[in-house]
N, C-alpha and C positions, 0 to 999 in steps of 0.2 A: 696923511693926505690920501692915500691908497686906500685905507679902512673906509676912508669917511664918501668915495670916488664908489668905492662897490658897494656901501649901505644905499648909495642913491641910487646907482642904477639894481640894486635890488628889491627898492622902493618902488623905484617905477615900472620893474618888471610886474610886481604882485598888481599896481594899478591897472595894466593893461592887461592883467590878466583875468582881475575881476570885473573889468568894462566891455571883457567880449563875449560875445553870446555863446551860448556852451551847444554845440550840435552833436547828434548820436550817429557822428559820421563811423567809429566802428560798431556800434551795434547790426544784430545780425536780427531782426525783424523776425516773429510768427505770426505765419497766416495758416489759418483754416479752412477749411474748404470742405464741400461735399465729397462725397465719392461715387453715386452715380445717377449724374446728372447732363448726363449728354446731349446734346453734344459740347455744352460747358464745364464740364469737369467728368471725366471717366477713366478706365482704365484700357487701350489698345491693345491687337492680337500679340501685341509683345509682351503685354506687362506694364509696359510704360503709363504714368498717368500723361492725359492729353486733355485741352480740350481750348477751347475759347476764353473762359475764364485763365485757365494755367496760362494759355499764351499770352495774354494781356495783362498779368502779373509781370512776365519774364521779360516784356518790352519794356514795363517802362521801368523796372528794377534797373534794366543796365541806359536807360536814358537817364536815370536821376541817379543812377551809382549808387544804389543802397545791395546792400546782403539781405537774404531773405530763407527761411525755411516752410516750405506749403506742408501743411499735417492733413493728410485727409484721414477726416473724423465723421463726417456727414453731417446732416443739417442742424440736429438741435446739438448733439456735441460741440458743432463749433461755436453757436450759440453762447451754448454754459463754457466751453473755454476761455471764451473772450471776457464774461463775465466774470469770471473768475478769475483772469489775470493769467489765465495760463497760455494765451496766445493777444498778439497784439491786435491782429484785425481778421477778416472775413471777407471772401468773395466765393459766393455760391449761388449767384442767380438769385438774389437778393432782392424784392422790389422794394421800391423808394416808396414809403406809407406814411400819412401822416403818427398812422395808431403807433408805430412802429419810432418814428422818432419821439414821438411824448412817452415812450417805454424807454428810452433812454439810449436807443441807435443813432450814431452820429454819420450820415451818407457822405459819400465822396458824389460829386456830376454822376449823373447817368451814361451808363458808357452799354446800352441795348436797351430798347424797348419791346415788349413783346408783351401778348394778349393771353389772356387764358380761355381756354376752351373745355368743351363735352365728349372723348371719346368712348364709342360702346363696340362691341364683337363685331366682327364682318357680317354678319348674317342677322346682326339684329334689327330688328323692326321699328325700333325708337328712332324717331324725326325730328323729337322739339324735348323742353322740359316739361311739355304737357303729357308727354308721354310715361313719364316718373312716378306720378300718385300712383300709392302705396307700394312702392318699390326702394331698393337703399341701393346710393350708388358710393363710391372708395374717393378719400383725397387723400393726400398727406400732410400730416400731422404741421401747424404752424406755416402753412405754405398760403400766396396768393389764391392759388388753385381751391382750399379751404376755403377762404374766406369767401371768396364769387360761390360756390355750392351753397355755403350757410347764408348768401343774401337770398337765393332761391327758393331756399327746400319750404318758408312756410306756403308762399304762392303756391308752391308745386306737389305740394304732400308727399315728398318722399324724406326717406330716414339716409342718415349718414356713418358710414366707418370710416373709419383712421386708419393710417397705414402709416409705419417709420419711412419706407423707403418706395420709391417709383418701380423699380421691377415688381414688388411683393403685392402693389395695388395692380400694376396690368393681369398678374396670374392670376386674381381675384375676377376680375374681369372675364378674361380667356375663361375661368374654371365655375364661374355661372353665382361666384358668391357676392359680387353685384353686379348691379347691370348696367354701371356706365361708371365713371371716374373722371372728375376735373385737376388739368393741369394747367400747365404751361405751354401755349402750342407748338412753338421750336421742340420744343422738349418730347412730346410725343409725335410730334410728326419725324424727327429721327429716330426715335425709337423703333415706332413703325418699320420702318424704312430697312434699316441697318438691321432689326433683327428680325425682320419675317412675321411679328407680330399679325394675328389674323384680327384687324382691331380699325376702325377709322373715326376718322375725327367727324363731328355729325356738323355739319353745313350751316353757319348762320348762327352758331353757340354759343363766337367770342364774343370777350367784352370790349371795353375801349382799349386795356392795357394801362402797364406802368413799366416807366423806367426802371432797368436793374442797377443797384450798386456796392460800391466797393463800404464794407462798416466799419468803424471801432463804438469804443463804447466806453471808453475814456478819455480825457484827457491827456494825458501820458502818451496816449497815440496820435495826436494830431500832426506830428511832423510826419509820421506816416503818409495819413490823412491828405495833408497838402503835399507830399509829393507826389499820391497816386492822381490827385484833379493836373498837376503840370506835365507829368506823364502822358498822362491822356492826354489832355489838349497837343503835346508836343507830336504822340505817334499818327496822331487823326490830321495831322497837317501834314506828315510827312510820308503818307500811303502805309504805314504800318498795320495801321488798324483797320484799315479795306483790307488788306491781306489777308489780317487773319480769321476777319468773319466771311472772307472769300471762299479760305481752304477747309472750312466747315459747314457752310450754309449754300453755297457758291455766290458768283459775282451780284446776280439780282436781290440777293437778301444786301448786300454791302450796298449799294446803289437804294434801296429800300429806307435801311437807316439814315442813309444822308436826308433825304427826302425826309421822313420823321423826325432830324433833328433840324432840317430849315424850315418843317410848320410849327414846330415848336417854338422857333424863337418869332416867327411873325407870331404867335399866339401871343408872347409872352409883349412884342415891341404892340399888338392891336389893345394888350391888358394896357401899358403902361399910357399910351392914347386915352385908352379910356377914361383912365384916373385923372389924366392932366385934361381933360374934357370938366368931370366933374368937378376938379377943386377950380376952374374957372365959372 
Protein backbone atom coordinates (compact mmCIF):
# COMPACT_ATOMS: atom_id res chain seq x y z
CA UNK A 1 0.00 0.00 0.00
CA UNK A 2 2.89 2.36 0.89
CA UNK A 3 4.79 1.49 -2.50
CA UNK A 4 1.82 1.88 -4.46
CA UNK A 5 0.76 5.58 -2.02
CA UNK A 6 4.35 7.07 -3.27
CA UNK A 7 4.26 5.77 -7.08
CA UNK A 8 1.10 8.14 -6.95
CA UNK A 9 2.12 10.86 -5.44
CA UNK A 10 5.24 10.57 -7.47
CA UNK A 11 3.30 10.38 -10.43
CA UNK A 12 1.66 13.48 -9.66
CA UNK A 13 4.59 15.26 -8.62
CA UNK A 14 6.29 14.66 -12.25
CA UNK A 15 2.65 15.96 -13.67
CA UNK A 16 2.88 19.18 -11.84
CA UNK A 17 5.93 19.38 -12.69
CA UNK A 18 5.83 19.13 -16.38
CA UNK A 19 2.39 21.47 -16.29
CA UNK A 20 4.44 24.52 -14.87
CA UNK A 21 6.03 27.02 -16.80
CA UNK A 22 9.81 26.77 -16.46
CA UNK A 23 11.09 30.60 -15.47
CA UNK A 24 14.90 31.70 -15.55
CA UNK A 25 14.18 32.93 -12.25
CA UNK A 26 18.05 32.08 -11.24
CA UNK A 27 19.62 33.10 -14.41
CA UNK A 28 21.96 35.90 -14.09
CA UNK A 29 21.26 38.00 -17.56
CA UNK A 30 24.09 39.79 -20.09
CA UNK A 31 23.66 43.16 -21.16
CA UNK A 32 25.91 45.18 -23.21
CA UNK A 33 26.28 48.30 -23.51
CA UNK A 34 28.36 51.24 -24.97
CA UNK A 35 31.04 52.79 -23.26
CA UNK A 36 30.92 56.39 -24.19
CA UNK A 37 27.89 57.64 -24.64
CA UNK A 38 27.03 60.21 -22.21
CA UNK A 39 25.26 61.04 -20.67
CA UNK A 40 23.73 57.41 -21.15
CA UNK A 41 26.34 55.17 -20.51
CA UNK A 42 30.05 56.56 -19.58
CA UNK A 43 32.60 56.31 -17.21
CA UNK A 44 32.63 59.10 -13.92
CA UNK A 45 35.69 60.98 -12.25
CA UNK A 46 35.79 57.92 -10.23
CA UNK A 47 35.93 55.16 -12.40
CA UNK A 48 32.51 54.21 -11.95
CA UNK A 49 30.42 53.50 -15.15
CA UNK A 50 27.23 55.81 -14.89
CA UNK A 51 24.88 57.01 -16.73
CA UNK A 52 20.98 56.95 -17.84
CA UNK A 53 20.92 53.95 -19.51
CA UNK A 54 23.04 52.02 -16.38
CA UNK A 55 20.50 53.51 -14.12
CA UNK A 56 17.43 52.38 -15.96
CA UNK A 57 18.77 48.90 -16.28
CA UNK A 58 19.47 48.87 -12.19
CA UNK A 59 15.81 50.05 -11.56
CA UNK A 60 14.03 48.00 -13.05
CA UNK A 61 16.47 44.76 -12.55
CA UNK A 62 15.54 45.10 -8.75
CA UNK A 63 11.71 46.10 -9.60
CA UNK A 64 11.36 42.73 -11.60
CA UNK A 65 14.13 40.71 -9.32
CA UNK A 66 16.24 39.55 -12.05
CA UNK A 67 20.42 39.28 -11.74
CA UNK A 68 22.01 40.95 -14.29
CA UNK A 69 25.87 41.64 -15.59
CA UNK A 70 26.40 45.09 -17.90
CA UNK A 71 29.63 44.33 -20.25
CA UNK A 72 30.68 47.57 -21.64
CA UNK A 73 31.81 46.66 -25.16
CA UNK A 74 30.65 49.62 -27.17
CA UNK A 75 28.41 49.95 -29.90
CA UNK A 76 28.90 47.41 -32.69
CA UNK A 77 30.58 44.89 -30.15
CA UNK A 78 27.55 44.77 -28.30
CA UNK A 79 25.83 44.41 -31.41
CA UNK A 80 27.95 41.17 -32.54
CA UNK A 81 27.70 40.07 -28.88
CA UNK A 82 24.20 39.73 -28.89
CA UNK A 83 24.32 38.15 -32.09
CA UNK A 84 26.39 35.88 -31.37
CA UNK A 85 24.89 34.59 -28.24
CA UNK A 86 27.42 35.96 -26.09
CA UNK A 87 25.20 38.57 -24.34
CA UNK A 88 21.41 38.47 -23.90
CA UNK A 89 20.36 41.93 -24.61
CA UNK A 90 21.55 45.66 -25.28
CA UNK A 91 20.89 49.08 -24.15
CA UNK A 92 23.00 51.78 -25.70
CA UNK A 93 20.96 54.58 -26.93
CA UNK A 94 19.55 52.49 -29.32
CA UNK A 95 16.74 54.01 -31.73
CA UNK A 96 13.66 52.11 -32.49
CA UNK A 97 14.10 51.66 -36.61
CA UNK A 98 12.06 49.99 -38.74
CA UNK A 99 15.34 49.05 -40.98
CA UNK A 100 16.64 47.72 -37.73
CA UNK A 101 13.90 45.57 -36.69
CA UNK A 102 13.52 43.82 -40.34
CA UNK A 103 17.61 43.09 -39.51
CA UNK A 104 16.36 41.11 -36.79
CA UNK A 105 16.28 43.60 -33.64
CA UNK A 106 13.62 42.82 -31.30
CA UNK A 107 12.70 46.59 -29.17
CA UNK A 108 11.57 46.79 -25.74
CA UNK A 109 8.79 50.40 -25.34
CA UNK A 110 10.82 53.40 -25.95
CA UNK A 111 11.90 54.57 -22.65
CA UNK A 112 13.69 58.34 -24.48
CA UNK A 113 13.22 60.10 -27.45
CA UNK A 114 15.60 62.26 -28.84
CA UNK A 115 16.52 64.01 -32.19
CA UNK A 116 19.82 63.95 -34.05
CA UNK A 117 21.43 67.03 -34.97
CA UNK A 118 24.76 69.04 -36.79
CA UNK A 119 27.53 70.09 -34.60
CA UNK A 120 30.74 72.01 -36.22
CA UNK A 121 33.77 74.11 -34.18
CA UNK A 122 33.00 77.16 -32.18
CA UNK A 123 34.32 79.45 -34.76
CA UNK A 124 32.94 77.86 -37.72
CA UNK A 125 31.10 79.74 -40.24
CA UNK A 126 28.67 76.78 -41.41
CA UNK A 127 24.84 77.81 -40.76
CA UNK A 128 22.70 75.16 -42.61
CA UNK A 129 23.77 71.81 -44.69
CA UNK A 130 24.01 74.16 -47.66
CA UNK A 131 26.99 74.99 -46.20
CA UNK A 132 28.56 71.36 -46.67
CA UNK A 133 29.12 71.06 -50.61
CA UNK A 134 32.38 69.66 -51.22
CA UNK A 135 33.22 69.26 -47.75
CA UNK A 136 33.15 65.76 -45.42
CA UNK A 137 31.66 65.87 -42.21
CA UNK A 138 32.30 62.47 -39.33
CA UNK A 139 29.38 60.05 -37.84
CA UNK A 140 29.56 57.10 -36.25
CA UNK A 141 29.67 54.07 -37.63
CA UNK A 142 25.83 52.14 -37.51
CA UNK A 143 24.38 55.08 -35.54
CA UNK A 144 20.92 57.09 -36.21
CA UNK A 145 23.28 59.96 -36.38
CA UNK A 146 24.69 58.00 -39.71
CA UNK A 147 21.93 57.56 -41.16
CA UNK A 148 20.20 61.47 -40.93
CA UNK A 149 24.03 62.44 -42.61
CA UNK A 150 23.56 59.65 -45.44
CA UNK A 151 19.76 61.09 -46.03
CA UNK A 152 21.48 64.54 -46.78
CA UNK A 153 24.85 64.23 -48.21
CA UNK A 154 23.42 63.76 -52.03
CA UNK A 155 21.08 67.09 -51.69
CA UNK A 156 24.01 68.57 -49.96
CA UNK A 157 27.33 67.41 -51.85
CA UNK A 158 29.39 66.63 -49.07
CA UNK A 159 31.50 63.24 -48.48
CA UNK A 160 31.34 61.20 -45.20
CA UNK A 161 33.83 59.50 -42.51
CA UNK A 162 33.13 56.88 -40.04
CA UNK A 163 34.28 56.90 -36.78
CA UNK A 164 34.10 53.67 -34.04
CA UNK A 165 33.47 55.98 -31.24
CA UNK A 166 31.87 59.77 -30.23
CA UNK A 167 35.05 61.22 -28.71
CA UNK A 168 37.50 60.21 -31.85
CA UNK A 169 34.71 61.99 -34.20
CA UNK A 170 34.64 65.36 -31.98
CA UNK A 171 38.70 65.40 -32.15
CA UNK A 172 38.14 65.09 -35.80
CA UNK A 173 36.02 67.95 -35.66
CA UNK A 174 38.05 70.10 -33.04
CA UNK A 175 41.37 68.98 -35.36
CA UNK A 176 39.90 70.47 -38.92
CA UNK A 177 39.64 66.64 -40.43
CA UNK A 178 35.97 67.46 -40.83
CA UNK A 179 34.02 69.98 -40.61
CA UNK A 180 30.85 69.12 -38.85
CA UNK A 181 29.67 65.64 -37.46
CA UNK A 182 26.06 64.34 -36.86
CA UNK A 183 24.79 62.69 -33.61
CA UNK A 184 22.55 62.56 -31.16
CA UNK A 185 21.64 65.79 -29.54
CA UNK A 186 21.57 64.96 -25.72
CA UNK A 187 24.48 63.23 -26.58
CA UNK A 188 26.59 66.10 -27.78
CA UNK A 189 25.06 68.74 -26.03
CA UNK A 190 26.72 67.05 -22.89
CA UNK A 191 29.46 66.36 -24.19
CA UNK A 192 29.92 69.92 -25.07
CA UNK A 193 29.08 70.87 -21.89
CA UNK A 194 30.79 68.53 -19.29
CA UNK A 195 34.08 68.60 -21.43
CA UNK A 196 34.85 72.05 -22.55
CA UNK A 197 34.44 71.05 -26.04
CA UNK A 198 34.97 74.17 -28.24
CA UNK A 199 32.05 72.78 -30.59
CA UNK A 200 28.23 73.78 -30.88
CA UNK A 201 25.27 72.44 -32.07
CA UNK A 202 24.16 74.49 -35.39
CA UNK A 203 20.51 75.76 -34.86
CA UNK A 204 17.64 74.24 -36.76
CA UNK A 205 19.67 70.81 -37.94
CA UNK A 206 17.47 68.38 -35.83
CA UNK A 207 15.32 66.04 -37.20
CA UNK A 208 12.04 64.71 -35.97
CA UNK A 209 13.83 62.01 -33.78
CA UNK A 210 13.10 58.49 -32.62
CA UNK A 211 12.56 56.68 -29.60
CA UNK A 212 15.55 54.71 -27.83
CA UNK A 213 15.36 51.12 -26.91
CA UNK A 214 16.17 48.37 -24.81
CA UNK A 215 17.18 45.11 -27.83
CA UNK A 216 17.64 41.34 -27.94
CA UNK A 217 17.83 39.57 -30.93
CA UNK A 218 16.59 36.24 -29.98
CA UNK A 219 14.11 34.59 -28.74
CA UNK A 220 15.78 32.93 -25.83
CA UNK A 221 15.63 36.54 -24.54
CA UNK A 222 12.23 37.46 -24.48
CA UNK A 223 11.69 36.95 -20.82
CA UNK A 224 14.15 39.49 -20.71
CA UNK A 225 12.40 41.48 -23.20
CA UNK A 226 9.13 41.45 -21.20
CA UNK A 227 10.45 42.29 -18.12
CA UNK A 228 12.34 45.33 -19.08
CA UNK A 229 8.75 46.86 -20.96
CA UNK A 230 6.97 45.99 -16.93
CA UNK A 231 9.85 47.61 -15.45
CA UNK A 232 9.61 50.52 -17.25
CA UNK A 233 5.99 50.95 -17.19
CA UNK A 234 6.24 50.19 -13.28
CA UNK A 235 9.49 52.99 -12.48
CA UNK A 236 7.56 55.78 -14.79
CA UNK A 237 4.52 55.40 -12.62
CA UNK A 238 6.24 55.38 -9.60
CA UNK A 239 8.82 58.77 -10.13
CA UNK A 240 11.76 56.56 -10.66
CA UNK A 241 12.32 57.27 -13.94
CA UNK A 242 11.90 61.32 -13.67
CA UNK A 243 14.52 60.76 -11.30
CA UNK A 244 16.77 59.48 -13.07
CA UNK A 245 16.58 61.57 -16.38
CA UNK A 246 16.39 64.48 -13.70
CA UNK A 247 19.90 63.67 -12.16
CA UNK A 248 21.33 63.72 -15.76
CA UNK A 249 19.48 66.08 -18.10
CA UNK A 250 17.74 68.06 -15.08
CA UNK A 251 13.98 68.38 -14.17
CA UNK A 252 12.82 70.15 -17.63
CA UNK A 253 14.32 67.44 -19.88
CA UNK A 254 12.09 64.71 -17.49
CA UNK A 255 9.07 67.12 -17.78
CA UNK A 256 9.96 67.22 -21.62
CA UNK A 257 9.58 63.28 -22.09
CA UNK A 258 6.45 63.28 -20.36
CA UNK A 259 5.21 65.69 -22.82
CA UNK A 260 6.69 63.53 -25.77
CA UNK A 261 5.31 60.58 -24.51
CA UNK A 262 1.49 62.00 -23.99
CA UNK A 263 1.74 63.49 -27.93
CA UNK A 264 2.65 60.15 -28.71
CA UNK A 265 -0.04 58.44 -27.49
CA UNK A 266 -2.82 61.12 -28.83
CA UNK A 267 -0.76 60.53 -32.04
CA UNK A 268 -1.14 56.99 -31.85
CA UNK A 269 -5.22 57.14 -30.22
CA UNK A 270 -5.75 60.33 -33.60
CA UNK A 271 -3.99 56.98 -35.80
CA UNK A 272 -6.43 54.51 -34.51
CA UNK A 273 -9.66 57.26 -35.17
CA UNK A 274 -8.56 57.39 -38.22
CA UNK A 275 -8.55 53.86 -39.15
CA UNK A 276 -12.08 53.36 -37.43
CA UNK A 277 -13.18 56.50 -39.69
CA UNK A 278 -11.93 54.56 -42.69
CA UNK A 279 -13.20 51.05 -42.23
CA UNK A 280 -16.76 52.92 -41.69
Amino acid sequence: MKKKLIAVLLTGAMVCSAAMPVFAADKKWTIATDTVFKPFEYTDENGDFVGIDVDIVAAIAEDQGFEYELKSLGWDASIAACQAGQADGMIAGASITDERKESGWMFSEGYYNATQSMTVKGDSDITGFADLDGKTVGVKTGTQGATYAESLQEENGFEITYFEDSPTMYQAVLGGQVVACFEDTPIMASSIKDGGLDLKIVEGTENEGSPYGFAVFTEDSQELLDMFNEGLKNIKENGKYDEIIATYLGDAAADSTEETEETEEETDAEAAEDTEAEAE
